[in-house]
LUMMARRO-43594 format. One record per atom (N, C-alpha, C): x, z negated, y; residue in one letter. Coordinates in pm, whole numbers, padded with zeros to 5 digits, always signed. Example, Ala and Ser with C-alpha at 12.3 -4.5 7.8 and 13.67 -1.06 7.14 Angstrom:
REM LUMMARRO-43594
+01319-00780-00569a +01230-00780-00450a +01320-00780-00330a +01285-00708-00225s +01367-00714-00106s +01290-00787+00003s 
REM end
This chain:
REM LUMMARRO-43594
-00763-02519+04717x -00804-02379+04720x -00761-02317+04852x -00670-02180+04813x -00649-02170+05001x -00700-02031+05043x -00647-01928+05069x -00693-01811+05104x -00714-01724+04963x -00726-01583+04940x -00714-01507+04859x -00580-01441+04855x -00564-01442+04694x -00386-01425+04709x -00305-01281+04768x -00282-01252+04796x -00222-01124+04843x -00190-01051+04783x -00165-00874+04772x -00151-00787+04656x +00016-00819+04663x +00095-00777+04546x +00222-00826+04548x +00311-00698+04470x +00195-00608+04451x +00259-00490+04405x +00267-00328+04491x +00330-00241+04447x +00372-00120+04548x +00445-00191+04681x +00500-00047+04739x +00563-00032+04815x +00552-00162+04923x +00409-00144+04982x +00360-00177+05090x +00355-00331+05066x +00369-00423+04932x +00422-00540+04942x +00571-00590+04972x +00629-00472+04981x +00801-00489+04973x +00819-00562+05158x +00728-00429+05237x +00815-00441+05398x +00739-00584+05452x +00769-00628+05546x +00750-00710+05586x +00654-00693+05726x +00622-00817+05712x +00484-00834+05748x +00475-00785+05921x +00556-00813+05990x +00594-00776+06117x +00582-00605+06117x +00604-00542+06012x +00649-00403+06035x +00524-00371+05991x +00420-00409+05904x +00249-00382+05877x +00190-00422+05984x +00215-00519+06062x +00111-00559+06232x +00227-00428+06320x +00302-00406+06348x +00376-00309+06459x +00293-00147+06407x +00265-00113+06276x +00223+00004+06231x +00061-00005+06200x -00002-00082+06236x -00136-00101+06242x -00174-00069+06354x -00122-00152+06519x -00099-00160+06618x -00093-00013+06660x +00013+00049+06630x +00068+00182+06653x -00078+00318+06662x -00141+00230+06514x -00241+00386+06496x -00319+00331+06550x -00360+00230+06551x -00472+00211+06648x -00486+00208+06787x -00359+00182+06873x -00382+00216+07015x -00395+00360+06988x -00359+00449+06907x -00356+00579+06953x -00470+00609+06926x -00543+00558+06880x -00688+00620+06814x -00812+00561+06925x -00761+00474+06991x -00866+00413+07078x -00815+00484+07247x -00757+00586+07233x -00725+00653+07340x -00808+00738+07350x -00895+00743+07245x -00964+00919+07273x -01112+00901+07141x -01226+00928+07213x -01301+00937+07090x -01355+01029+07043x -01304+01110+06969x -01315+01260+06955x -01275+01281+06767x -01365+01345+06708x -01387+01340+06527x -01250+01409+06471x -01144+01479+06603x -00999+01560+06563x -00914+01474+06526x -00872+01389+06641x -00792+01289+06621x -00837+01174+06492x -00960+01152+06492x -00951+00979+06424x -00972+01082+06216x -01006+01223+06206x -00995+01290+06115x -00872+01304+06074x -00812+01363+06149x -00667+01375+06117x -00585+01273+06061x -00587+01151+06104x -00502+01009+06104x -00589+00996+05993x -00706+00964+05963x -00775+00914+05805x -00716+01022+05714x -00727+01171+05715x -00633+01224+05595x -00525+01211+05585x -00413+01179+05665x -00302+01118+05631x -00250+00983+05606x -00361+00938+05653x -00368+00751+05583x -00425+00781+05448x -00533+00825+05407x -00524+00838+05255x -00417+00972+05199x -00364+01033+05231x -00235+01103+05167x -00162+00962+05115x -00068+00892+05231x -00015+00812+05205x -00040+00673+05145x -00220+00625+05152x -00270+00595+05029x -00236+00595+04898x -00235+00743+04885x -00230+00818+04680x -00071+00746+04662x +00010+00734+04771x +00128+00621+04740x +00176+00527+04743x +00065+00463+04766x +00088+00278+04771x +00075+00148+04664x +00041+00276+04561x +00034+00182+04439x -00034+00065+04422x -00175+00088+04454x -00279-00014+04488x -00391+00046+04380x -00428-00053+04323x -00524+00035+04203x -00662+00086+04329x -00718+00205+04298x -00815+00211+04284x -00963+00108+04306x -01019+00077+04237x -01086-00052+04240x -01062-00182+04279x -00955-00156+04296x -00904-00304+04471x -00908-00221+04599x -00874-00119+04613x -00885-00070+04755x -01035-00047+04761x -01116-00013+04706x -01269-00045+04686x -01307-00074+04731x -01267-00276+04648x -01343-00368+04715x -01276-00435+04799x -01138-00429+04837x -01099-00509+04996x -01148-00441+05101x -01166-00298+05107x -01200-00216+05189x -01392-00168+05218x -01413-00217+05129x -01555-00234+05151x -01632-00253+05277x -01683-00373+05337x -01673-00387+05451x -01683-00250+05549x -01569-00198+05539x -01540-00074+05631x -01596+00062+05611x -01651+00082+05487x -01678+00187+05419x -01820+00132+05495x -01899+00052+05464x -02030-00026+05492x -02042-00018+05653x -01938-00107+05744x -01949-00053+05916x -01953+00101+05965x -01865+00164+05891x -01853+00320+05987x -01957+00397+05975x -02028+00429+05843x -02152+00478+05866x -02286+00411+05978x -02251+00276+05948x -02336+00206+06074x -02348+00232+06159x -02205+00212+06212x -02166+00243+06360x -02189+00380+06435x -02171+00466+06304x -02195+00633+06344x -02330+00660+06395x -02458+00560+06289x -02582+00620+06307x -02596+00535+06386x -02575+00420+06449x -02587+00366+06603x -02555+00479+06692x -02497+00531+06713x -02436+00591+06800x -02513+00771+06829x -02563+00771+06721x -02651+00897+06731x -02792+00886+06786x -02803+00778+06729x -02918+00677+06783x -02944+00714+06912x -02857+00635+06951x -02893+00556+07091x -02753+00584+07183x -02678+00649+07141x -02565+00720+07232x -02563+00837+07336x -02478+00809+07398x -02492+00935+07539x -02548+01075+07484x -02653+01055+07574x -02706+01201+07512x -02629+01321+07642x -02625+01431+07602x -02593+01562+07600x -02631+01678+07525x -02605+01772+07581x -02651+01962+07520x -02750+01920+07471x -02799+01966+07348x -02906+01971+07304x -02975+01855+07248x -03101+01845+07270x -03203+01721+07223x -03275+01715+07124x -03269+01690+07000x -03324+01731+06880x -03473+01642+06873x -03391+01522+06923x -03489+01454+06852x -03544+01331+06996x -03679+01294+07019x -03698+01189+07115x -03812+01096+07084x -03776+00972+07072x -03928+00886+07045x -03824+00719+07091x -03946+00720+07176x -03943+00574+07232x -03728+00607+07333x -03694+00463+07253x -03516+00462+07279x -03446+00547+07257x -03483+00632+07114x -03451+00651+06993x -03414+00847+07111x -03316+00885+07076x -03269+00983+07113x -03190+01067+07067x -03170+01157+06992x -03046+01236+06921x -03056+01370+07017x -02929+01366+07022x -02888+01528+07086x -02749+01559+07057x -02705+01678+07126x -02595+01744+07005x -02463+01627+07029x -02470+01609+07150x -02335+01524+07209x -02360+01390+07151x -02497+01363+07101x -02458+01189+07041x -02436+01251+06897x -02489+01325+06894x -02436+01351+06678x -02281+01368+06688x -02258+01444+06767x -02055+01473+06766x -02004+01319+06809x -02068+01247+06877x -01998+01113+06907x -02032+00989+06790x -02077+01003+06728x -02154+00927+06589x -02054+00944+06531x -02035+01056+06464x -01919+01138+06372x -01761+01096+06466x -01726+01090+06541x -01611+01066+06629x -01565+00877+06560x -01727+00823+06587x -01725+00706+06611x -01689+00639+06447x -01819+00697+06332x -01777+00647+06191x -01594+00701+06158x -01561+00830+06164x -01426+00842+06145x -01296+00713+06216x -01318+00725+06378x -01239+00587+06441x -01272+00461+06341x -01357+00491+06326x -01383+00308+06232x -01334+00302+06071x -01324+00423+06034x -01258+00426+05936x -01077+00442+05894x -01064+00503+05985x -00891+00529+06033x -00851+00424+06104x -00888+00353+06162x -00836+00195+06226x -00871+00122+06114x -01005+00116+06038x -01010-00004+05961x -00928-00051+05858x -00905+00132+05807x -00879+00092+05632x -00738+00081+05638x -00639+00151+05715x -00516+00106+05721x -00471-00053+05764x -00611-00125+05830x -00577-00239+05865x -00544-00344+05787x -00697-00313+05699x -00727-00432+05563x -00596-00385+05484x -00600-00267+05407x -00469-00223+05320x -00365-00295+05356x -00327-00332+05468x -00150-00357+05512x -00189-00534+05509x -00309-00561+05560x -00291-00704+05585x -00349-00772+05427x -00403-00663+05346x -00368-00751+05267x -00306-00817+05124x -00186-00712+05189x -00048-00685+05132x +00034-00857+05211x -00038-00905+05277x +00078-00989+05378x +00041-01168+05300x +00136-01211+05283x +00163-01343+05260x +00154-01437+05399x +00041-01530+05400x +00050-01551+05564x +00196-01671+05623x +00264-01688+05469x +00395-01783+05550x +00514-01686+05553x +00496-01544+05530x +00588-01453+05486x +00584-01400+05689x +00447-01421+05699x +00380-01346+05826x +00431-01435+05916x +00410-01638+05923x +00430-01691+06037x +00619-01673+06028x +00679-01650+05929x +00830-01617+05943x +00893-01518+06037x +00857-01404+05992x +00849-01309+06125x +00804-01291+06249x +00685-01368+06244x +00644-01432+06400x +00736-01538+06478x +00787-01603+06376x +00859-01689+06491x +01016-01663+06480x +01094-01590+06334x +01186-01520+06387x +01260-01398+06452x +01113-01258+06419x +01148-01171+06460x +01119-01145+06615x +00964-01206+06639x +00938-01192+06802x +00918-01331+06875x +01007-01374+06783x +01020-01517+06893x +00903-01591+06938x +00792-01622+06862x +00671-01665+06918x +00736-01855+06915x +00645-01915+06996x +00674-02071+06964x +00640-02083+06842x +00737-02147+06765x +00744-02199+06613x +00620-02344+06634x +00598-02390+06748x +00486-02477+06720x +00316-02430+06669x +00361-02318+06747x +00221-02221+06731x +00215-02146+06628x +00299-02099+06573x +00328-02021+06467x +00260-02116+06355x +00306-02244+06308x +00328-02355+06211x +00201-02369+06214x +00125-02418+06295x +00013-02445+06330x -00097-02344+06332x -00088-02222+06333x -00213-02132+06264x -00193-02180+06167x -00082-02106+06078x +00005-02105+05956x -00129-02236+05871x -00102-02355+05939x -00152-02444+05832x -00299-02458+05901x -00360-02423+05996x -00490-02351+05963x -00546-02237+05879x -00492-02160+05897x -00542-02068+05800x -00561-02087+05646x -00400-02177+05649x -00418-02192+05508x -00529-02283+05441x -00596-02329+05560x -00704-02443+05496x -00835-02359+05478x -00828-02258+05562x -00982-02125+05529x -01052-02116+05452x -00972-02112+05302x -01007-02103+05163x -01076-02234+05075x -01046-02317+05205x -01144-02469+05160x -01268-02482+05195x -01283-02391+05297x -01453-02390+05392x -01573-02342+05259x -01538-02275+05183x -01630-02226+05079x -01641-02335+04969x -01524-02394+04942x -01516-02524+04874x -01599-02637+04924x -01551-02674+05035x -01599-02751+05056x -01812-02728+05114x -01829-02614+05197x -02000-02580+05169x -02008-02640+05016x -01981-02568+04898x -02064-02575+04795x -02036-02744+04737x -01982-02799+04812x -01954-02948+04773x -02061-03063+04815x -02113-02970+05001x -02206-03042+05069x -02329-03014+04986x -02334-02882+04939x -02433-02810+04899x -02497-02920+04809x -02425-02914+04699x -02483-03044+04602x -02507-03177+04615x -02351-03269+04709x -02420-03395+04744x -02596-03390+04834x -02591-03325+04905x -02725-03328+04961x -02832-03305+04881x -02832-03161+04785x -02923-03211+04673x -02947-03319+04589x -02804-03382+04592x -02834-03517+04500x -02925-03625+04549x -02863-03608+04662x -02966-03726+04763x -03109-03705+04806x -03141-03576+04757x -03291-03503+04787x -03300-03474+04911x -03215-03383+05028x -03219-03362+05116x -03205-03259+05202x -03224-03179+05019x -03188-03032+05017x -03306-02908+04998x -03417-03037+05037x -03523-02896+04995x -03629-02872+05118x -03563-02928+05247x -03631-02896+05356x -03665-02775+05387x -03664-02676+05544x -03680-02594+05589x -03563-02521+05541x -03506-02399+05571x -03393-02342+05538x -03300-02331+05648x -03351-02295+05772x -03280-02289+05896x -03245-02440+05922x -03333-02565+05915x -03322-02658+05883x -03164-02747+05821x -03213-02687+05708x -03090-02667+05577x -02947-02657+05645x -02950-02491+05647x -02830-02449+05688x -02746-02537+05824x -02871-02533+05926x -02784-02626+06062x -02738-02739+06026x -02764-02842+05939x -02749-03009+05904x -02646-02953+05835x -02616-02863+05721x -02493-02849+05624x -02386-02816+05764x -02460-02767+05790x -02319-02677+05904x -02230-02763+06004x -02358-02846+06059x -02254-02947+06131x -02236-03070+06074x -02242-03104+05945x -02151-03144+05827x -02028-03084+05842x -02022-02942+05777x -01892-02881+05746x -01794-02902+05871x -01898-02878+06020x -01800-02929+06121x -01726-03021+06135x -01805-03116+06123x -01733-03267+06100x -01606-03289+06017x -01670-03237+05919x -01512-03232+05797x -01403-03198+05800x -01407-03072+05857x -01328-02966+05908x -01281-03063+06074x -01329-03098+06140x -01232-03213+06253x -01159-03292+06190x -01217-03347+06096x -01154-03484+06038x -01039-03421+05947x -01043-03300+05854x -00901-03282+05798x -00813-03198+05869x -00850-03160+05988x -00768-03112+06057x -00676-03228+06163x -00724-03311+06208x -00675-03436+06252x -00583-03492+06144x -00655-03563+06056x -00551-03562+05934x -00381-03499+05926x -00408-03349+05960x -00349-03253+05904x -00257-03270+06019x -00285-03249+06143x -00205-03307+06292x -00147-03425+06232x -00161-03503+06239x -00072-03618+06188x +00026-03579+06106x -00007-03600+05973x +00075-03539+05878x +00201-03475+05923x +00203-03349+05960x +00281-03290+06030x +00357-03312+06135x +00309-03399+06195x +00391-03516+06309x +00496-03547+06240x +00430-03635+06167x +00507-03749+06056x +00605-03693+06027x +00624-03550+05975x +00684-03461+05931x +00834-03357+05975x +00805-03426+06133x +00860-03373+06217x +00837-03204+06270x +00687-03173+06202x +00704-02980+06280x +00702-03001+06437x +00604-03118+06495x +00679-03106+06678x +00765-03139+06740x +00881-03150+06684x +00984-03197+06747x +01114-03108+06827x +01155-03140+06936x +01234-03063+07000x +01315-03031+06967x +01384-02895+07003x +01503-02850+06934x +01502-02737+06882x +01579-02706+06830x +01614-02539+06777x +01563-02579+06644x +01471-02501+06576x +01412-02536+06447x +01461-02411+06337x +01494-02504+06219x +01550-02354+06131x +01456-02381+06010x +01451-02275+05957x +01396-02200+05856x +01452-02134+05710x +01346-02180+05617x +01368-02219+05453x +01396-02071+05413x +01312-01978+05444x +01313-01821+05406x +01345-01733+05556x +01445-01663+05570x +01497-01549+05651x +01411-01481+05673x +01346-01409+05788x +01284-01258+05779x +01394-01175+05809x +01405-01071+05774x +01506-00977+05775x +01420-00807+05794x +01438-00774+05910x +01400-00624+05944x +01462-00548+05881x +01426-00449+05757x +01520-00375+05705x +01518-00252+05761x +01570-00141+05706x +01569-00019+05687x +01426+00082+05681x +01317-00001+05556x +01222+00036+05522x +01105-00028+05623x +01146-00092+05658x +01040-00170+05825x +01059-00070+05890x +01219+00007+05955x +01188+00075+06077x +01144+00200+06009x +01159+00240+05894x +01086+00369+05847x +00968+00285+05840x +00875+00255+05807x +00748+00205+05820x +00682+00252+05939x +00727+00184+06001x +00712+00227+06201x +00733+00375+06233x +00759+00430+06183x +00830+00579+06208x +00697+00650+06152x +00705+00613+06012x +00565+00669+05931x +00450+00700+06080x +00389+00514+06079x +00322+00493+06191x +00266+00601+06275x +00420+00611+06367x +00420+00662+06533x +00375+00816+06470x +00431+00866+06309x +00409+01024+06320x +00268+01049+06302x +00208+00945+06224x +00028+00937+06208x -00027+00971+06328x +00026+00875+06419x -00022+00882+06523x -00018+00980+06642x +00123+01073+06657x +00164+01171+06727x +00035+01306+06665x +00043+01298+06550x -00001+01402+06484x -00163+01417+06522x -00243+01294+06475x -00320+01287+06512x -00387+01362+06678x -00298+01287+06765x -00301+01286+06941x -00284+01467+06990x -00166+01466+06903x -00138+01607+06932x -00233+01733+06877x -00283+01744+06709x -00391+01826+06681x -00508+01790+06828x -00554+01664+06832x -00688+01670+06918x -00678+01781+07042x -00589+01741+07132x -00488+01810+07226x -00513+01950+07225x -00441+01983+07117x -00453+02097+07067x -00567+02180+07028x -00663+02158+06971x -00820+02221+06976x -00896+02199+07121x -00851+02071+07202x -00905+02051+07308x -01007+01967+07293x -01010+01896+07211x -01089+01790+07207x -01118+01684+07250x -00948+01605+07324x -00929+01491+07348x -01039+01487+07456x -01087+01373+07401x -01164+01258+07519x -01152+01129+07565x -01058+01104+07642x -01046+00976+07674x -01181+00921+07710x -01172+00803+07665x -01280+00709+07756x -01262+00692+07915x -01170+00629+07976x -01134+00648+08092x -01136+00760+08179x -01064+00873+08112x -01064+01007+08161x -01166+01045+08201x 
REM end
């Protein structure tokens, strides 16, 4: 059992995986430059414009994107909460503080979390992760030892749930499963640890055997190839992002953090 399989349809399965981390990257430094509801608004309506064309049903962007839909409102009413207060004070009890400048920074804050998030999940999980360590180690040159070696960690991820519900039952069998719960969980857990050393050792070997550490110029079964539609990808990106930077700018909104 290994990870969850990757979407393999629309556009956004075509480019390659290097050009979805360079255009993720892109909107998100620009969005963490400034926390202000112009900029991280702007970049979310043109990430879902270009959404309505990615040929992703509906009810998968849903539920991969979930998660994010679930944090940004969080994060917003944290932040109204218990965020820098300014101008006006609506509200005061105990910690608990709302005023006009934490409600505009709430709203700043759920939008950033939504315009960084959802373009994130969308692109990554469009990505094949041996499609991904390919371009890592041919397009930006990372060490192919390191590359190989997430590569066949990750791919074991999809066993951690396997293997819990495996402990899950031998221990019931043995009657050792109906203790405390916190109990429970810690003894399964550093079980799963254990396991997880031992097939990862395993897995080091193996790969020895195999020759992935060995010196030398190492070549590769599948090409990554930067096309045409990668550097338009990136282009897309940078204009999300200009656009974004520049409306804020423009109303006068921008707020750097630093600044």
């Amino acid at each position: 059992m290994t990870l969850v399989q990757p979407l393999r349809t629309g556009p956004l399965a075509t480019l390659n995986p290097v050009a979805k981390l360079g255009a993720s990257v892109i909107v998100t430094v620009a969005l963490l430059l400034s926390i202000d509801p112009v900029s991280a608004g702007v970049a979310l309506i043109l990430e879902l414009v270009l959404l309505a064309f990615a040929g992703i049903p509906v009810r998968t962007i849903l539920a991969r994107t979930a998660p994010v839909w679930i944090a940004a409102p969080l994060a917003g009413l944290t932040t109204v909460l218990y965020g820098q207060v300014s101008g006006t004070v609506y509200v005061q009890w105990w910690a608990v503080e709302i005023s006009q400048g934490s409600i505009g920074l709430g709203a700043a804050t759920a939008l950033r979390v939504l315009a960084i998030g959802l373009p994130a999940v969308l692109l990554f999980v469009t990505i094949d992760p041996t499609d991904l360590a390919d371009g890592l180690a041919q397009l930006l040159r990372l060490p192919a030892r390191f590359v190989i070696g997430g590569l066949a960690g990750l791919r074991l991820v999809g066993l951690f749930a396997e293997d819990w519900r495996a402990l899950t039952l031998a221990r019931r069998a043995r009657g050792v499963a109906e203790s405390g719960a916190i109990r429970r969980f810690l003894g399964q857990s550093f079980a799963l640890f254990v396991l997880s050393l031992r097939r990862g050792t395993k897995l080091a070997t193996a790969m020895e055997a195999r020759g992935f550490g060995a010196p030398g110029q190492r070549t590769w079964a599948r090409p990554s190839v930067f096309r045409g539609r990668d550097w338009a990808a990136l282009a897309v990106a940078l204009a999300v992002a200009a656009a974004a930077v520049t409306a804020a700018v423009a109303v006068g909104s921008w707020n750097a953090p630093l600044g």
